[in-house]
C-alpha positions as CSV (number, residue, x, y, z in Angstrom):
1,X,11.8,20.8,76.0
2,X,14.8,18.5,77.8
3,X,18.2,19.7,77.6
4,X,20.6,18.5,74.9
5,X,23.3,16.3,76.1
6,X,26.7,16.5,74.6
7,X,30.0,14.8,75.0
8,X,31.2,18.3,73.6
9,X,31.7,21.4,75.6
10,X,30.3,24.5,73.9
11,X,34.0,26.1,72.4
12,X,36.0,28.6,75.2
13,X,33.6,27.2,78.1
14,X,36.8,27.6,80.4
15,X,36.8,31.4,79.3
16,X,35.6,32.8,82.5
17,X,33.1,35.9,82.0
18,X,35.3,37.9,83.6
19,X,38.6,37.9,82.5
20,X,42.0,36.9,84.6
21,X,44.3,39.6,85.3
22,X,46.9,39.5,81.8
23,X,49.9,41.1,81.7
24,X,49.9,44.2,80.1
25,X,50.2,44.8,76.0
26,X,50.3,47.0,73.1
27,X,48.6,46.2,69.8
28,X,50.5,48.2,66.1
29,X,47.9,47.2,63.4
30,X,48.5,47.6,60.0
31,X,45.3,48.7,59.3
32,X,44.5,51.7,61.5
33,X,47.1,53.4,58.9
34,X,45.2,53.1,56.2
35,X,44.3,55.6,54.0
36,X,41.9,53.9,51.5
37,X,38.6,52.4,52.3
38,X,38.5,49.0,53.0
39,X,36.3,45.7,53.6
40,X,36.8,45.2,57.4
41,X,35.7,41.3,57.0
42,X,37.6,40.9,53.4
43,X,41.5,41.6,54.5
44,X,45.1,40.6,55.3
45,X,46.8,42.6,57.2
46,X,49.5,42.9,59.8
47,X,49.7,42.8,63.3
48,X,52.5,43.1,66.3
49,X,52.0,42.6,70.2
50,X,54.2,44.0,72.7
51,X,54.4,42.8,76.1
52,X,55.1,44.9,78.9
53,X,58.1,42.3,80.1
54,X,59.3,43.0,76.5
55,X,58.6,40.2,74.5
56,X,57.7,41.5,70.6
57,X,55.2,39.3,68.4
58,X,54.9,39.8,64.8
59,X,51.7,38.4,63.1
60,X,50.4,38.3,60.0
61,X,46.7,38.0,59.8
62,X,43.7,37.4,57.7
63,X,39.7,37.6,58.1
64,X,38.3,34.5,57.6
65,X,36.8,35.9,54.3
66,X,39.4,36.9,52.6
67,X,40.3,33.6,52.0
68,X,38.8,32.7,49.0
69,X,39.6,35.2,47.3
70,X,43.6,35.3,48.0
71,X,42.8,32.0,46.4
72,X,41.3,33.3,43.4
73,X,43.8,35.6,43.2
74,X,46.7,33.0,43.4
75,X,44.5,31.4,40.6
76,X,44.3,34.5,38.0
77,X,48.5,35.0,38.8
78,X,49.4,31.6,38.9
79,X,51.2,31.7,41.9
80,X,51.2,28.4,44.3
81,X,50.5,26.5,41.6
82,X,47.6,28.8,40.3
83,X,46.0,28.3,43.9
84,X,46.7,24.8,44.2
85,X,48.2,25.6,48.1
86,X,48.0,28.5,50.1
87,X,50.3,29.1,53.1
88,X,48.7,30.1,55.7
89,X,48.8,33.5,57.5
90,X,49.3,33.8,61.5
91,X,46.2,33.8,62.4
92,X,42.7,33.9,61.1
93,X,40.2,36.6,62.7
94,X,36.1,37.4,62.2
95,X,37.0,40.5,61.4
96,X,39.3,43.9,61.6
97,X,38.4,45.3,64.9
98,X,40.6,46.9,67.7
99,X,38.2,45.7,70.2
100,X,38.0,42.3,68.7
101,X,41.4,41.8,68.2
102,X,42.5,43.5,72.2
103,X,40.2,40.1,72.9
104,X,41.6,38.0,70.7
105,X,45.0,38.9,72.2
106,X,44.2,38.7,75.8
107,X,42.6,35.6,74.8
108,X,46.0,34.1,73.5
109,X,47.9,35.3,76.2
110,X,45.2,33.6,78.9
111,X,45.6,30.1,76.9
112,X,49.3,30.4,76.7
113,X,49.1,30.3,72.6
114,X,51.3,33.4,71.6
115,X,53.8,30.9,69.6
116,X,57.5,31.3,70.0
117,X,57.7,31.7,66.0
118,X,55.6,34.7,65.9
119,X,58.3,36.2,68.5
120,X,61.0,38.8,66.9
121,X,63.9,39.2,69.2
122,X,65.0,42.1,67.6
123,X,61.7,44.3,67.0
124,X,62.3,47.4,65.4
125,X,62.4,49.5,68.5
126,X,59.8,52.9,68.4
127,X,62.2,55.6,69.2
128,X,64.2,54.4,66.7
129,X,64.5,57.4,63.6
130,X,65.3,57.3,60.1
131,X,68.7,59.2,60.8
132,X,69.5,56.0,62.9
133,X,69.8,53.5,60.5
C-alpha cells in the first residue's frame, strides 16, 4: 500500500519523543480533593500552576464531555439564554488525570501557551493560615 500524502502534518509532530528540559512546576487540582465519586471524563473543575520562578496560573477547566451537558444544564435553568451561549472554560482536557494533565502542562509551557490572563499576580500564598486574613 503507497503512503498517504498530506499537505497536513499529523497534530504536535514538532513534539519531540523526548521532552525539552521545562522549568520546574507544581499542579493544585481541584479534583484530588474530592470526596464524592465522580465521572473522570464528565467534569469541570479547577486547576493552578506554579512555576518555580514564581509565576501563579489559575485555570478553569473542563473535559471535553462535559460539555454538552453544562449545556443542558444552562438549558433546564435558563441561564445564557437557556443554553443559547456558553463561555468557555480555560481549557478543555480528555480527561481528569494527574499524569495527563503534568503533560498537558509541560506541553503549554514547551509551546509558550500559558496565557498572561490565566496569570494571578497575587496567588493566595500556601503558608498563608486562616488566622492571617
Amino acid at each position: 500500500m503507497p503512503a498517504l500524502s498530506s499537505p497536513f502534518r499529523p497534530a504536535d509532530a514538532d513534539w519531540p519523543e523526548v521532552a525539552p528540559p521545562l522549568p520546574g512546576f507544581t499542579l493544585w487540582l481541584e479534583f484530588e480533593l474530592w470526596q464524592d465519586a465522580y465521572d473522570p471524563e464528565d467534569a469541570v473543575f479547577n486547576m493552578t500552576i506554579t512555576l518555580s520562578d514564581g509565576k501563579y496560573y489559575a485555570l478553569n477547566v473542563w473535559t471535553y464531555s462535559c460539555s454538552s451537558r453544562v449545556v443542558s444544564e444552562a438549558q433546564y435553568w435558563g441561564e445564557n439564554l437557556a443554553g443559547k451561549y456558553m463561555l468557555p472554560p480555560d481549557l478543555f482536557v480528555a480527561r481528569l488525570d494527574r499524569a495527563l494533565l503534568e503533560a498537558v502542562v509541560s506541553h503549554l509551557i514547551h509551546k509558550n501557551q500559558l496565557r498572561a490572563d490565566w496569570m494571578d499576580p497575587n496567588p493566595l500564598n500556601e503558608s498563608l493560615t486562616l488566622h492571617n486574613l
